[in-house]
MIPARO-233132 format. One record per residue: residue number from 1; residue in three letters; x negated, y, z of N, C-alpha, C in turn. Coordinates in steps of 0.02 Angstrom, whole numbers, plus 32768, in hexadecimal, padded with zeros to 4 digits. Each point is the difference from the previous one (the first is absolute). Last residue first. Example, Ala and Ser with C-alpha at 12.3 -4.5 7.8 and 13.67 -1.06 7.14 Angstrom:
2,Ser,7D7E,7F90,8162,7FD6,803B,8003,8027,8037,8025;
1,Ala,7FF1,7EE2,7FFC,802D,803B,8000,7FD3,803C,8000;
END
This chain:
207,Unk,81B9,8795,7EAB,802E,8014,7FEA,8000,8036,7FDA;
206,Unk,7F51,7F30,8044,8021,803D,7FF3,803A,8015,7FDD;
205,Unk,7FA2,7F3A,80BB,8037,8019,7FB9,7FF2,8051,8000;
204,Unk,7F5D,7F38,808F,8036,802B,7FF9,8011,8027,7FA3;
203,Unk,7F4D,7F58,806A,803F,7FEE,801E,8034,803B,7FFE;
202,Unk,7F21,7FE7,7F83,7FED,8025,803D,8055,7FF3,802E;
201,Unk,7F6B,7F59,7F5A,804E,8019,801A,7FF0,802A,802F;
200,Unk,7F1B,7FC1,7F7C,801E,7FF2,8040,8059,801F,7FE5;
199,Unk,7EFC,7FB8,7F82,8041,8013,8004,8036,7FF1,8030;
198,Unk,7EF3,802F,7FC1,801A,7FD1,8028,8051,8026,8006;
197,Unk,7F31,8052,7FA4,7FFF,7FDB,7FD4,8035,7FB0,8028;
196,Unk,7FAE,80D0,8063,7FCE,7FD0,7FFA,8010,7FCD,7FE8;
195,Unk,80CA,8080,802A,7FD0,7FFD,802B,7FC4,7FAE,7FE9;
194,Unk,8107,807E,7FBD,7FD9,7FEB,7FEE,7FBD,8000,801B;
193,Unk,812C,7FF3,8032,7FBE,8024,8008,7FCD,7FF3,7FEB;
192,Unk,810D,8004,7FBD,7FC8,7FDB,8027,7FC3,8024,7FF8;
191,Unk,812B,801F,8034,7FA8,800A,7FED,7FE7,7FEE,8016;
190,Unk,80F1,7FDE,7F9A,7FD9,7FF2,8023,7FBD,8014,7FF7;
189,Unk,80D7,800E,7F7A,7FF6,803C,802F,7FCB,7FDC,8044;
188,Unk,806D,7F64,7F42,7FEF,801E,803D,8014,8024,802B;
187,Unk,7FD7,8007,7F1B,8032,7FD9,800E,8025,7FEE,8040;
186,Unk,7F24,8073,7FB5,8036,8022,7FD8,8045,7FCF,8017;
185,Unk,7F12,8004,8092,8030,7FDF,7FD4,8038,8023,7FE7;
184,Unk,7F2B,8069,8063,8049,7FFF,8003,8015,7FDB,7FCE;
183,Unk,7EF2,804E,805C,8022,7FED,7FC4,8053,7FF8,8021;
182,Unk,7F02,8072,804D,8034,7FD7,800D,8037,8007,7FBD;
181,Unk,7F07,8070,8034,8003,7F99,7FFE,8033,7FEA,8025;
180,Unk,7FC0,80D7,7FBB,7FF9,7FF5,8060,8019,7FB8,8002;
179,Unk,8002,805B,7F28,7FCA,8017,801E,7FF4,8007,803F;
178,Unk,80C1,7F70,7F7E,7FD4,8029,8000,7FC7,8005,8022;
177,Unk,8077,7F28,7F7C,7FF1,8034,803E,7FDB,803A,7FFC;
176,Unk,80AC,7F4C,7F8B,7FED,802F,7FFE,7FD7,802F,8027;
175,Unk,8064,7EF0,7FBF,8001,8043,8039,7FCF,802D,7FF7;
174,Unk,80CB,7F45,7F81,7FB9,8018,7FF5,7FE5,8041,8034;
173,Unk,80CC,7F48,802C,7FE2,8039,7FDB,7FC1,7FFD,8017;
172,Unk,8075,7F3A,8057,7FDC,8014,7FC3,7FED,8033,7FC9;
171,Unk,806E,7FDD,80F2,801D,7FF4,7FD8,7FE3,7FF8,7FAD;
170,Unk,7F6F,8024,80C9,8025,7FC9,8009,8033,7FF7,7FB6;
169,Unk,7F57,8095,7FB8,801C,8007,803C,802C,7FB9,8011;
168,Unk,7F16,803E,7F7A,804B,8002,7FFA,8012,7FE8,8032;
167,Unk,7EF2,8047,7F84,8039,7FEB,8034,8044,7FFC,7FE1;
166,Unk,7F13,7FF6,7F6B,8042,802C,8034,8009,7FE0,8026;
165,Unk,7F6E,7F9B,7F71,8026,8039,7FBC,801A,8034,8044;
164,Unk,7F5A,7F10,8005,8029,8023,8024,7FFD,804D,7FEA;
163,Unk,7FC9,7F16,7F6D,7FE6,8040,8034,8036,801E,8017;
162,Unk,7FBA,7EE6,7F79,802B,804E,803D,7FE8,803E,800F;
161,Unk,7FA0,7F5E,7F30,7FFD,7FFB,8040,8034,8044,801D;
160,Unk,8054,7FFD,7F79,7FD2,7FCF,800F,7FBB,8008,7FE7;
159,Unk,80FF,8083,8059,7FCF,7FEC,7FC8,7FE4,7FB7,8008;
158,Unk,8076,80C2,80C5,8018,7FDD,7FBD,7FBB,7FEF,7FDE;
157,Unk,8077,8056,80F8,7FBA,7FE4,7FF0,8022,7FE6,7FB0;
156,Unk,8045,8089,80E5,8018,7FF6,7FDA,7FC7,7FFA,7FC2;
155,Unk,803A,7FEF,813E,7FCE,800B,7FB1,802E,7FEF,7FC9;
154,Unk,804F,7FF7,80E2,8000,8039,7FC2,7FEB,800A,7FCC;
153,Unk,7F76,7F81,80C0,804F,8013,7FFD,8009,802F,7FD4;
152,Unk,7F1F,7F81,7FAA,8017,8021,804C,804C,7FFA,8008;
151,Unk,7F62,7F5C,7F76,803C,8027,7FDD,800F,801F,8049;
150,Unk,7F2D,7F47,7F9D,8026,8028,8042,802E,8032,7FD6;
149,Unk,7F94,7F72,7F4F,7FDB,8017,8043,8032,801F,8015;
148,Unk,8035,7FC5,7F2E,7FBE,7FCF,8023,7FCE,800A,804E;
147,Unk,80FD,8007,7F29,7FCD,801B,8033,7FD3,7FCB,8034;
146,Unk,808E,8045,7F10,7FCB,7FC6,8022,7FDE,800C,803D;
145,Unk,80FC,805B,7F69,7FB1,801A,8021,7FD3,7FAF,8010;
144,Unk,80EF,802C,7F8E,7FCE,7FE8,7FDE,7FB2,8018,8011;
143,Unk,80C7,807B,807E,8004,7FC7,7FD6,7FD1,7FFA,7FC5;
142,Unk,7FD4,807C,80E2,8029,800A,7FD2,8002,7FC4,7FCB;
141,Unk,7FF8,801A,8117,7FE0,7FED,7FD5,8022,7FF5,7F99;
140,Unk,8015,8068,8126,8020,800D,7FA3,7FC3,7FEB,7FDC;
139,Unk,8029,8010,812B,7FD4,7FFA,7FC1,8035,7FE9,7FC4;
138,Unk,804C,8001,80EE,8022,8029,7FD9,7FC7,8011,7FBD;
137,Unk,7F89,7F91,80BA,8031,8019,8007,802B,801D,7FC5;
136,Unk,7F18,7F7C,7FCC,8018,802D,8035,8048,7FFE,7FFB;
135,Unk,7F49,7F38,7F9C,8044,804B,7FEA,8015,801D,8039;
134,Unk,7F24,7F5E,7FE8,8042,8014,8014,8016,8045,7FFB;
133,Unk,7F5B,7F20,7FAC,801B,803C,7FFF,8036,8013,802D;
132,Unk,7F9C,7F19,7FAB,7FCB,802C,8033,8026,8045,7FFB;
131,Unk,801C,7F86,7F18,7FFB,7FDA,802B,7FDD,803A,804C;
130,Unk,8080,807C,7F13,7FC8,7FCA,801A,7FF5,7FEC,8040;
129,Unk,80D3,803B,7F6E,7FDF,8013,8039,7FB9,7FEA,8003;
128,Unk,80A9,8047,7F37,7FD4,7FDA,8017,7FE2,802A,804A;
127,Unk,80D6,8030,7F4C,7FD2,8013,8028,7FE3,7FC3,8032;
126,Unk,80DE,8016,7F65,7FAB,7FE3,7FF1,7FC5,802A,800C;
125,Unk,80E6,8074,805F,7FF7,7FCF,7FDC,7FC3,7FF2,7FCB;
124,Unk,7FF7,8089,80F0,802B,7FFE,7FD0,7FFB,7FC4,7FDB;
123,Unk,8002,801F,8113,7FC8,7FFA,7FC4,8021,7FE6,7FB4;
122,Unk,802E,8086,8106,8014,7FEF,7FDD,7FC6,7FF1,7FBF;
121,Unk,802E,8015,811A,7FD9,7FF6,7FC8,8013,7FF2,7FCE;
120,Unk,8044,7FEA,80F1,8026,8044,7FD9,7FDC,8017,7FBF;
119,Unk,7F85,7F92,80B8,8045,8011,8009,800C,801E,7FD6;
118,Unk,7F12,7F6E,7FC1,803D,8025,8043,8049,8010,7FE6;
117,Unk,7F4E,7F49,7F9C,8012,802D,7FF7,8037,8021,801D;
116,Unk,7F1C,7F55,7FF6,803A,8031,8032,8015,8012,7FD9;
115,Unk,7F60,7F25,7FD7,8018,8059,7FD6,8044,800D,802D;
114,Unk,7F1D,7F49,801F,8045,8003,801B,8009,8049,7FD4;
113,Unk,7F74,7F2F,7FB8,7FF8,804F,8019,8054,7FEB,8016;
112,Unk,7F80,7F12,7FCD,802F,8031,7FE8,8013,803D,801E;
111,Unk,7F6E,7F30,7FFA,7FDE,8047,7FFE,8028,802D,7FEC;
110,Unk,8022,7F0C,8022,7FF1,8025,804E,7FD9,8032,7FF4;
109,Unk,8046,7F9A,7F38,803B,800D,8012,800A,800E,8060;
108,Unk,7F6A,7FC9,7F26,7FFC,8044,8031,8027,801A,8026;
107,Unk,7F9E,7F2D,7F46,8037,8000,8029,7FF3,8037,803B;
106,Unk,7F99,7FDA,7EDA,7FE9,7FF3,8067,8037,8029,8028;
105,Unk,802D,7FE4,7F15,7FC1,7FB4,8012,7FFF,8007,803A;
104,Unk,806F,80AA,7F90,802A,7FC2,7FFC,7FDC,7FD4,8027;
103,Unk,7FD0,8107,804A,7FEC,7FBC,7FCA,802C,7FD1,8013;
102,Unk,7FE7,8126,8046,801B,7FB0,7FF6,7FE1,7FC2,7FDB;
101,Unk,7FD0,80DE,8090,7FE8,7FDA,7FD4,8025,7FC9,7FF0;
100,Unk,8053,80A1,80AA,7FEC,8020,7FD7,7FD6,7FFC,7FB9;
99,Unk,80EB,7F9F,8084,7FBD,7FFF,7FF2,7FDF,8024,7FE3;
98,Unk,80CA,801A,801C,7FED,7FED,803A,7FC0,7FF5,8016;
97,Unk,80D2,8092,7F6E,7FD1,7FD1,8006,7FDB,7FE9,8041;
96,Unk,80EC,8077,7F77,7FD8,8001,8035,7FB8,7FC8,7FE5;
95,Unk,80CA,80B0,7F5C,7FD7,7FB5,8016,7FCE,8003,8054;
94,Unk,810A,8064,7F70,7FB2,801D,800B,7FEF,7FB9,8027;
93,Unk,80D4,8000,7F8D,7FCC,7FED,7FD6,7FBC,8022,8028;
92,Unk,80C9,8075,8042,7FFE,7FCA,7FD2,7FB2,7FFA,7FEE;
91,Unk,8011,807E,80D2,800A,8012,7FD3,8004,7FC9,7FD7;
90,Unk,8020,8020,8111,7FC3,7FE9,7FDD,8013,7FF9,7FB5;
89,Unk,802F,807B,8119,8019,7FF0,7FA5,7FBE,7FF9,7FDA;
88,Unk,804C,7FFA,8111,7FC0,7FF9,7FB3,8035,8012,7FD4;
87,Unk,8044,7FFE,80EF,8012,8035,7FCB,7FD6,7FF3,7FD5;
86,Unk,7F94,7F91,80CF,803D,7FFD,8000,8011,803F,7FB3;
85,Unk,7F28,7F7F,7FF2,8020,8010,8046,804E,801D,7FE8;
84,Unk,7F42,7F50,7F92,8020,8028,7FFC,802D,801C,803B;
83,Unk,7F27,7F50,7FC0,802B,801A,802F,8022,8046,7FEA;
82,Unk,7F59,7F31,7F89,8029,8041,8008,8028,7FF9,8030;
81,Unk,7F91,7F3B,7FDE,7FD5,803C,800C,800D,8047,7FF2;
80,Unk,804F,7F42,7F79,7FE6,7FDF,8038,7FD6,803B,8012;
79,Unk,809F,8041,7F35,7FD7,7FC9,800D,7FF9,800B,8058;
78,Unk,80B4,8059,7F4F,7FE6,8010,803A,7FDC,7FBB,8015;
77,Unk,805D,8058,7F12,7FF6,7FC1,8014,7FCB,8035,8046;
76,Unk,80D1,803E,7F56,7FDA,8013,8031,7FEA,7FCD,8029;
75,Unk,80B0,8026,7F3F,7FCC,7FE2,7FF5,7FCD,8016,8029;
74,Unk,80E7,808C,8031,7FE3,7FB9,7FCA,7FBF,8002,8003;
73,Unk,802D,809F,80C0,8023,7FF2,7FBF,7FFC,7FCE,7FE6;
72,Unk,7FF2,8044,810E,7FF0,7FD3,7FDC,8024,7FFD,7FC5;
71,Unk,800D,808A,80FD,8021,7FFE,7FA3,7FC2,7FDE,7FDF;
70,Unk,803D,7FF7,8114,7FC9,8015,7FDA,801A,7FE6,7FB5;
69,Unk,8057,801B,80ED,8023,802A,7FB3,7FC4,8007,7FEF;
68,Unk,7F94,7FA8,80B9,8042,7FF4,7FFD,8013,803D,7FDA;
67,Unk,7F1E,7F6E,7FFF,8013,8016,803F,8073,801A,7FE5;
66,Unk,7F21,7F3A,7F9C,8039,8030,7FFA,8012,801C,8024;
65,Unk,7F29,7F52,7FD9,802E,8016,8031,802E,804E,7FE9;
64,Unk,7F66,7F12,7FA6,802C,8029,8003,8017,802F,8048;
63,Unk,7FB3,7F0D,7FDF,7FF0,8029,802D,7FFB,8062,7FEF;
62,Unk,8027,7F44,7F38,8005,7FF6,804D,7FD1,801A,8031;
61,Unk,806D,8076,7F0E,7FEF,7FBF,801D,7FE1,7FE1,803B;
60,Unk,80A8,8080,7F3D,800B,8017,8048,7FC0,7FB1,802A;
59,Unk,807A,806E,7F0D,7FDB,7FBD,8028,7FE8,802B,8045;
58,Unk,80DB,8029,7F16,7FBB,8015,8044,7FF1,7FBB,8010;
57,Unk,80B7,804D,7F58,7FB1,7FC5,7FFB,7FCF,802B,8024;
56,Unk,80C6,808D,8017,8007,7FBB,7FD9,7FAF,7FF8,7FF0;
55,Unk,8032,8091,80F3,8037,800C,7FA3,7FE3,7FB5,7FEE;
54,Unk,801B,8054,80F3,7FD2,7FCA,7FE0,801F,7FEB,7FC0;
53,Unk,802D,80A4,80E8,8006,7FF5,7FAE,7FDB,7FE0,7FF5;
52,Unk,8035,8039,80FB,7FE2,7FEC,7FD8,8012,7FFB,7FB9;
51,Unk,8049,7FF5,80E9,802F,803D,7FD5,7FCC,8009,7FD1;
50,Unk,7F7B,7F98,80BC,804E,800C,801B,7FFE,802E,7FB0;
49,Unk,7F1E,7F6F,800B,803E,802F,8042,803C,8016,7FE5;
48,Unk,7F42,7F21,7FAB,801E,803E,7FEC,803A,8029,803F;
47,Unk,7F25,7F35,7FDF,802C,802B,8025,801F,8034,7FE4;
46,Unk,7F63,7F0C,7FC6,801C,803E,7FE5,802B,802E,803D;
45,Unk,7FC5,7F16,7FF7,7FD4,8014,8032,8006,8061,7FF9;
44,Unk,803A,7F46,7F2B,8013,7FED,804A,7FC6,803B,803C;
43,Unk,8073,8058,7F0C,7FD7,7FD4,801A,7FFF,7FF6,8032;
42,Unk,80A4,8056,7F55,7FE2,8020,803E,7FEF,7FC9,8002;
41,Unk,8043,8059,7F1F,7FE2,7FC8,8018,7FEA,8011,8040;
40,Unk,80CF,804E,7F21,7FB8,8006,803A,8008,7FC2,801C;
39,Unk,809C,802A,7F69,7FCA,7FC4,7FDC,7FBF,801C,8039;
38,Unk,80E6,8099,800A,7FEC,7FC6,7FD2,7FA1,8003,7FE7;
37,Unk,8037,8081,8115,8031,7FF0,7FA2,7FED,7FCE,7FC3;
36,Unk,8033,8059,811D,7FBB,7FDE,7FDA,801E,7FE0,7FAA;
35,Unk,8037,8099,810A,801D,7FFC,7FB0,7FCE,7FE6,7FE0;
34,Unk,802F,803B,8122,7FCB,7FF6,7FB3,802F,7FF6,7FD2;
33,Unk,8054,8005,80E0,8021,8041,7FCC,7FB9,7FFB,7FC4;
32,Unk,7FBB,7FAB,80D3,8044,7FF6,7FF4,7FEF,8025,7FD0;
31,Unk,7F21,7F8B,7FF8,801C,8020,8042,8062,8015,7FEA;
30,Unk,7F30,7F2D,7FEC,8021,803A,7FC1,803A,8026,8029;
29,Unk,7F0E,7F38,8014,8038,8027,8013,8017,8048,7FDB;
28,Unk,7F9F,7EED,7FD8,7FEE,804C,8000,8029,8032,801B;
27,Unk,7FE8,7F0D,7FE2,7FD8,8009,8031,7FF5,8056,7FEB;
26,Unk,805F,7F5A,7F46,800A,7FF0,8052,7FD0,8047,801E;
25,Unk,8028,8035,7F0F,8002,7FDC,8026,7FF8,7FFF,803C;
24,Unk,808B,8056,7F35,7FEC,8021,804A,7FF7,7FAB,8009;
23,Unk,804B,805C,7F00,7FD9,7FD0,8029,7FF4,801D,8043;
22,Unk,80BA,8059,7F32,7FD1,8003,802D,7FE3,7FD1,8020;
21,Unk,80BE,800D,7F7F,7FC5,7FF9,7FDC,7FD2,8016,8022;
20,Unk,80D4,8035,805E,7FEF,7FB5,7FEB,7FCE,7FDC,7FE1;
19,Unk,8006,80E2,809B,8008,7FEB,7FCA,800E,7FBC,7FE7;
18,Unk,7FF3,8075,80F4,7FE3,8005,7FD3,801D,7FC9,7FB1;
17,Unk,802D,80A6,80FF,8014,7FE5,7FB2,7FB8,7FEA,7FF6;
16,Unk,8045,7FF8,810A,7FDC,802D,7FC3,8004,7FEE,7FC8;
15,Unk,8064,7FA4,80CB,8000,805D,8003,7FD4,8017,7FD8;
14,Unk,8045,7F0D,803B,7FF3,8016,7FC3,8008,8052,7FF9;
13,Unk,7FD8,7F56,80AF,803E,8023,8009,7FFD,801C,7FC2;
12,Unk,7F47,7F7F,801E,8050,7FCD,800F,8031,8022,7FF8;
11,Unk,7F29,806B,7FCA,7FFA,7FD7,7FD0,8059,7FC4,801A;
10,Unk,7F7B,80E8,805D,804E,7FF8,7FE7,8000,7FBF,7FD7;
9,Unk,7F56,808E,80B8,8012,7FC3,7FCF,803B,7FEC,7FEC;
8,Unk,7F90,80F6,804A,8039,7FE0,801F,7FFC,7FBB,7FB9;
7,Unk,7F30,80CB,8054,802A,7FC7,7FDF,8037,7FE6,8028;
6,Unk,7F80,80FF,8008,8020,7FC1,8027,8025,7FCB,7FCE;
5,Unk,7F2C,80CE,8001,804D,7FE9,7FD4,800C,7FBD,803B;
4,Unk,7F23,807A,800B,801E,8034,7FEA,8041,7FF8,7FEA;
3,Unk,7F59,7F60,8071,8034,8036,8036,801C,8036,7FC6;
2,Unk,7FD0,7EEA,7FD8,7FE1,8055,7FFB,801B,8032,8024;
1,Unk,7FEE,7ED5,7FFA,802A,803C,8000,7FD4,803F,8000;
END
């Protein structure tokens, strides 16, 4: 268990959809109100939290961990060694990895990185993670990026190799800061503060 989500096992009381064309095997847990859609694959030892999406031909594989309303599009293969925390959104078709050398011939399967990716992280579609990383808080990874190294909170990172373009605000505007290094979500009305390249919620609304 993780302290950032609370699993509830629903596999007798059936408090979670999943699909007919779906596979769930033994030994994984899948929290209430999930939704798991045509032709995915949860693996045994996998964990998914509470109110979950799990669009069509996902894999999901063992020891996984999902925290809770984490959005999962089509064709999203979450390997062995990601941890996603609670609010992910994870973009069609973007890719994880695990290894950083692979080979068919030699078996690396007790050299598999662990990749974080925090609260409230969103990573666009066919965007590559590389293996060992972690995505900050409310981080925007833009679709079809490769990223390869660390992503702060907020950060907002496109290309490939990745670079970090900006910030943006929980809600995913783009943040603007001035010359005393504070910015206002347009959507919002929240300000944040900018310090040594370190983005903080200063916890209040301008009006």
């Amino acid at each position: 268990m993780t302290e950032f989500f609370t699993f509830v096992l629903m596999d007798n009381n059936k408090e979670y959809f999943a699909h007919e064309t779906s596979v769930i095997d033994n030994g994984c847990l899948i929290g209430r109100g999930t939704k798991i859609w045509h032709f995915s694959h949860i693996m045994p030892d996998a964990e998914i939290g509470q109110n979950c999406n799990i669009g069509q031909n996902v894999v999901v594989s063992p020891k996984v961990i999902l925290g809770q309303n984490v959005k999962v599009q089509n064709n999203v293969s979450i390997y062995t060694g990601v941890i996603c925390e609670d609010n992910v959104f994870l973009g069609p078709s973007m890719v994880f990895t695990n290894i950083t050398n692979p080979r068919s011939e030699i078996n690396r399967k007790n050299e598999f990185k662990t990749t974080l990716v925090k609260h409230g992280a969103s990573i666009g579609a066919n965007a590559t993670i590389i293996c060992g990383v972690t995505i900050g808080e409310y981080a925007l990874i833009g679709a079809g990026s490769v990223v390869t190294k660390d992503v702060p909170q907020y950060g907002l990172v496109v290309g490939n190799p990745s670079k970090q373009i900006g910030w943006v605000s929980k809600y995913g505007h783009r943040l603007n800061f001035d010359e005393k290094g504070e910015a206002v979500c347009p959507e919002s009305n929240v300000l944040y503060v900018k310090e040594d390249d370190i983005v903080r919620v200063e916890n209040q609304k301008i009006n």
